[in-house]
C-alpha positions in Angstrom: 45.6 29.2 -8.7 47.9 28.0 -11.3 46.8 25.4 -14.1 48.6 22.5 -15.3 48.7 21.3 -18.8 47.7 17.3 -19.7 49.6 15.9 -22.2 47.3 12.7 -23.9 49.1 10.2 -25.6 48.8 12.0 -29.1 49.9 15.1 -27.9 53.3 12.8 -26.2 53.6 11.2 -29.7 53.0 13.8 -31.5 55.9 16.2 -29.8 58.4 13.5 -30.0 59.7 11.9 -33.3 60.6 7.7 -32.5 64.3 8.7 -34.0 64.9 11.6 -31.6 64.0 9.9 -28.8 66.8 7.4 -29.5 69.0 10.3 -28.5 67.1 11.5 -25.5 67.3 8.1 -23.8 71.1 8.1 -24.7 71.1 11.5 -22.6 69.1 9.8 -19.5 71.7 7.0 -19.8 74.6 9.0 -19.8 73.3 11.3 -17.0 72.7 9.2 -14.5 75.9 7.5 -15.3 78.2 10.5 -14.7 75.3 10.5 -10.9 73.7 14.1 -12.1 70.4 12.2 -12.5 69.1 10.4 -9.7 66.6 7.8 -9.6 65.4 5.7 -6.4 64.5 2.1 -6.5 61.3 1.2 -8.9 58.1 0.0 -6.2 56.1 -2.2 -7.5 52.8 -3.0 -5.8 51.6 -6.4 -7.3 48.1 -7.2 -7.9 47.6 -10.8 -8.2 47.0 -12.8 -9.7 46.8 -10.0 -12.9 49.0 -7.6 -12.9 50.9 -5.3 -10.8 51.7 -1.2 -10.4 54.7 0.6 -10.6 56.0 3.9 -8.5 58.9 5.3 -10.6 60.5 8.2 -9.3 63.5 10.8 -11.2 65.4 13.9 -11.3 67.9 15.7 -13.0 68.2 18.6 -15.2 65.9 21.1 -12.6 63.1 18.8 -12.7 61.8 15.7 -10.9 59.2 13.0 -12.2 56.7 10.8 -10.6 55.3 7.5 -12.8 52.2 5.7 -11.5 52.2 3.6 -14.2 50.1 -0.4 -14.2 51.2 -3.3 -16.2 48.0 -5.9 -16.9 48.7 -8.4 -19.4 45.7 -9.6 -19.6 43.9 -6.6 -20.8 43.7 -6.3 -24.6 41.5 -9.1 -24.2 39.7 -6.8 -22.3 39.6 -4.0 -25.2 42.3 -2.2 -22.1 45.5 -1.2 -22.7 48.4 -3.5 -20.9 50.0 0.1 -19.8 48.1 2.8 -18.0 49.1 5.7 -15.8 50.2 8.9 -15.5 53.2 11.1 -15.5 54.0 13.9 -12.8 56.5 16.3 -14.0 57.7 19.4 -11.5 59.9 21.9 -11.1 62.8 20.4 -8.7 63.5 23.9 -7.5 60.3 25.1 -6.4 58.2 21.8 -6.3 55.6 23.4 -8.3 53.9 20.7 -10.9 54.4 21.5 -14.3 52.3 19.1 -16.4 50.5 15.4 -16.3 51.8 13.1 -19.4 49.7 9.7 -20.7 52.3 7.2 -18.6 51.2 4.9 -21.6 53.0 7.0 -24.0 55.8 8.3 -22.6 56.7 4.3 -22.1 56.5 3.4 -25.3 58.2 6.0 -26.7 61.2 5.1 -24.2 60.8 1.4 -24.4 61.3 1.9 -28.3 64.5 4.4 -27.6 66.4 2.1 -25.2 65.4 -1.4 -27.7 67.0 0.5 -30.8 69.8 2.4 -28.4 71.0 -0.7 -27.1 71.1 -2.6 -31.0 72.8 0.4 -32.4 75.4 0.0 -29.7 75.5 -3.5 -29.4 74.9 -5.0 -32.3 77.2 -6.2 -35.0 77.2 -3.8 -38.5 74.8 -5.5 -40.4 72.1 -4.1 -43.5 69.2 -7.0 -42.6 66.1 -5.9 -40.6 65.7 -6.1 -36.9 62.9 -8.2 -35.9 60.1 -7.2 -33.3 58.7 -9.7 -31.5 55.2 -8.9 -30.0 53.3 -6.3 -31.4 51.1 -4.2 -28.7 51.7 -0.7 -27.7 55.7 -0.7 -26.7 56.2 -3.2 -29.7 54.6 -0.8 -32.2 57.3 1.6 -30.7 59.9 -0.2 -31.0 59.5 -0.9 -35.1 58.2 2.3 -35.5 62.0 3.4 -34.0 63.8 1.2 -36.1 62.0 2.9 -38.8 62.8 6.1 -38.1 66.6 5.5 -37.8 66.3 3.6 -40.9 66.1 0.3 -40.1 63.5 -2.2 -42.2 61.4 -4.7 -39.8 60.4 -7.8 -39.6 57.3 -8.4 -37.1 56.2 -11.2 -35.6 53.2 -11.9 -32.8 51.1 -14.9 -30.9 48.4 -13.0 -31.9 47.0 -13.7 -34.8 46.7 -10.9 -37.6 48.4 -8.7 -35.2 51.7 -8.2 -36.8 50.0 -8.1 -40.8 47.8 -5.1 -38.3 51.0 -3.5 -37.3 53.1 -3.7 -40.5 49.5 -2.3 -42.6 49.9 0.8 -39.9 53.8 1.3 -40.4 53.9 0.9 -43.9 57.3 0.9 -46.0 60.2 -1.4 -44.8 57.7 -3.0 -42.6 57.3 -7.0 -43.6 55.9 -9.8 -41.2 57.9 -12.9 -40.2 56.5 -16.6 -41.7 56.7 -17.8 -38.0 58.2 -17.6 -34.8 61.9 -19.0 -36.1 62.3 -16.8 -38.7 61.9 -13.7 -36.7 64.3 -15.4 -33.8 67.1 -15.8 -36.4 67.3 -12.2 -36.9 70.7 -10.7 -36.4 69.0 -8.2 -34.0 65.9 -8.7 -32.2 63.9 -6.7 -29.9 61.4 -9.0 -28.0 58.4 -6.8 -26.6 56.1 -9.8 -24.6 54.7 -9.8 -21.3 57.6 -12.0 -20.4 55.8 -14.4 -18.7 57.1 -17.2 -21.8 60.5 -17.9 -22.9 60.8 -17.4 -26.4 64.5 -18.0 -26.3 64.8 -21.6 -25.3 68.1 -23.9 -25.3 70.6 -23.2 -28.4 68.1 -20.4 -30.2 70.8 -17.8 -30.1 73.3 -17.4 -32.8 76.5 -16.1 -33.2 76.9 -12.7 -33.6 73.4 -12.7 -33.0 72.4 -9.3 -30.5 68.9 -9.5 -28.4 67.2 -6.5 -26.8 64.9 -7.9 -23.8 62.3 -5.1 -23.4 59.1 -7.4 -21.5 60.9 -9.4 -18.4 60.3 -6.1 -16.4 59.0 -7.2 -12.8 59.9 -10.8 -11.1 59.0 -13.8 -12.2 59.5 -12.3 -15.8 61.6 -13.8 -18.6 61.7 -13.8 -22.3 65.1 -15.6 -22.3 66.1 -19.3 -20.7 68.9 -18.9 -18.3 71.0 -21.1 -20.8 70.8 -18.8 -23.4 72.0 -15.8 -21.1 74.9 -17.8 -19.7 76.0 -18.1 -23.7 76.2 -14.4 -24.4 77.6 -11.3 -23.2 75.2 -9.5 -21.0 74.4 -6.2 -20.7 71.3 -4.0 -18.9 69.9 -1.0 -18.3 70.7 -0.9 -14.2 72.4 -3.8 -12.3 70.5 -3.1 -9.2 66.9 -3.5 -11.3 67.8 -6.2 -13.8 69.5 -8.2 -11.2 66.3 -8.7 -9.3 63.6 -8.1 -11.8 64.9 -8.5 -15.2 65.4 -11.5 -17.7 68.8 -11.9 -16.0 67.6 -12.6 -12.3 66.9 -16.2 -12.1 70.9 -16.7 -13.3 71.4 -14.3 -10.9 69.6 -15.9 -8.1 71.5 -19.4 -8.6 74.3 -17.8 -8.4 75.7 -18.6 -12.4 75.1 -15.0 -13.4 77.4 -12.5 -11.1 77.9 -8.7 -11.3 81.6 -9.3 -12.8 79.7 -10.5 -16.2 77.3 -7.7 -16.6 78.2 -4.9 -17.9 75.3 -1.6 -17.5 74.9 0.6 -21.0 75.2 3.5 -19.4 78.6 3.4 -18.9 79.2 2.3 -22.9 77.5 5.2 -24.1 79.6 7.5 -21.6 82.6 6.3 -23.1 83.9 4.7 -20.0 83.7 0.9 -20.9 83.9 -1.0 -23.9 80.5 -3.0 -26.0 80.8 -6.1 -28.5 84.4 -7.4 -28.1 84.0 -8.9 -31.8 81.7 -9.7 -34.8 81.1 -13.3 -33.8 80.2 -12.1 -29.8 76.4 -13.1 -28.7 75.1 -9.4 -27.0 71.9 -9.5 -24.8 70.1 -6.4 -23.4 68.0 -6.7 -20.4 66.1 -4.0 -20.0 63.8 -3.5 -17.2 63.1 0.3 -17.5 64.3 3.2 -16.2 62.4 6.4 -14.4 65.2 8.6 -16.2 64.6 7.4 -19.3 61.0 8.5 -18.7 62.4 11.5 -17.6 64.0 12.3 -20.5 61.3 11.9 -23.0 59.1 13.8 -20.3 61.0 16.8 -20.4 61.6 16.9 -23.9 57.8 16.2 -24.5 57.2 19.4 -22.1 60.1 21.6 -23.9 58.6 20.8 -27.2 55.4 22.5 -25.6 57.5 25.2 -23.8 58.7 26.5 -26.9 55.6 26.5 -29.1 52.6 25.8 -27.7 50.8 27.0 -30.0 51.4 24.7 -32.4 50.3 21.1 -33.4 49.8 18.8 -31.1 48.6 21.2 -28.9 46.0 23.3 -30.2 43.1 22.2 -27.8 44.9 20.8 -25.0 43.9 20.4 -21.6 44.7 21.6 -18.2 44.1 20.6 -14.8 43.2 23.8 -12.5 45.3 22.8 -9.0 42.8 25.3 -6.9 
């Protein structure tokens, strides 16, 4: 009976540099813009009152992905991970599965790719550093991605000692913000919370200002008062998602927020509508996360193997014998 190889989260990271993923996502945007990925609605089977899971579901490009994949905010102060699960990746002519990924990693590494993705896009030309508010796993990912496409940070977390933790582990053009304000007045920001706070209240937006929300991803969710999104052009990853489980929903659900003023990324990156209309626009990103977008970074996790896998990071790997 056939084997299948198990991809830990070092072997994920380690096969995928932060800066190329940028442009995997951008491939998972465009192809399931142009409809030659497809991706069923997210399920999400809560469990209250502490977290909830996820069933993600994908295909495209001869393959199809399953994500079983748990959020649990409360964990760290459990010495758990927020993020845990797994990653399914088959052949979508035969069926056959093809490999198990950390769902933990392959998360991050997206969540980073679409924050950066959507500031690159959206964002007005400016030199200053993007700051990263909340610094667990997908937060980490998201500076380390601004990083890699050259981009200093500025971090900034409730936690205390956490972000002086993550800047010591990024190193160069990593600095820590003096307080909460100072990282919010960032020309871009990437805010990476469990979304159950606002940290954008009333009048924190500025002009110009662009704002990826990466933690309002299930309902009741929101890093962002509904305010503050009526001020600013709004974009997201997938209207049907955001619209019900995204920082956007609660405008959407009293009706102030309609489909007419949100404009999806996918469709910006395929060239078929237009971003930031000028320099002093307000740009927000709501982005709820998207099973292609794990596809993406799956499949080029599992080429990376395909091609060499002999090579670091996966000498010693394991594999999962199906009989």
């Amino acid at each position: 009976m056939p084997s299948v190889p198990v991809f830990s989260a070092g072997h994920v990271y380690g096969a995928l540099d932060p800066g190329d993923a940028v442009e995997v996502v951008r491939t998972a945007f465009v192809e399931h813009t142009r409809e030659n990925w497809q991706m069923p609605s997210k399920l999400y089977v809560s469990s209250p009152p502490d977290g909830d899971f996820r069933a993600m579901p994908a295909s495209g490009a001869g393959y199809a992905l399953l994500k079983w994949v748990s959020s649990f905010p409360n964990n760290p102060a459990r010495a758990l991970p927020t993020v845990t699960g797994v990653v399914l990746l088959s052949d979508a002519a035969t069926g056959q599965l093809l490999a198990i990924l950390d769902a933990g990693a392959v998360t991050a590494l997206r969540t980073g790719a679409a924050a950066v993705l959507a500031a690159e896009v959206l964002a007005r030309p400016t030199l200053g550093p993007a700051a990263v508010v909340g610094c667990g796993v997908n937060g980490r990912a998201v500076a380390a991605t601004f990083l890699a496409r050259e981009r200093e940070v500025l971090l900034w977390d409730a936690r205390p000692n956490q972000a002086q933790l993550v800047a010591g582990e990024l190193g160069e053009g990593t600095g820590v913000a003096a307080d909460l304000a100072d990282a919010l007045a960032a020309d871009i920001v990437a805010t990476v919370t469990p979304g159950r706070e606002v940290i954008f209240h009333d009048g924190t937006l500025h002009a110009g200002q662009h704002v990826s929300l990466m933690g309002a991803d299930g309902p009741g969710k929101a890093e962002i008062a509904v305010e503050e999104v009526l001020r600013a052009r709004v974009f997201c990853d997938e209207w049907e998602q955001a619209s019900h489980n995204g920082d956007i929903a609660a405008a959407v659900a009293d009706g102030r927020l309609t489909r007419d003023r949100v404009a999806e990324l996918g469709p910006i990156l395929a060239g078929e509508e237009s971003g930031r209309a000028d320099e002093h626009e307000i740009t927000v990103f709501d982005s709820t996360g998207l099973a292609v977008q794990d596809l993406a970074v799956t499949i080029a996790v599992y080429g990376s193997f395909r091609a060499n896998p002999g090579a670091e990071p996966f000498v010693g790997m394991n594999e999962v014998d199906l009989g």
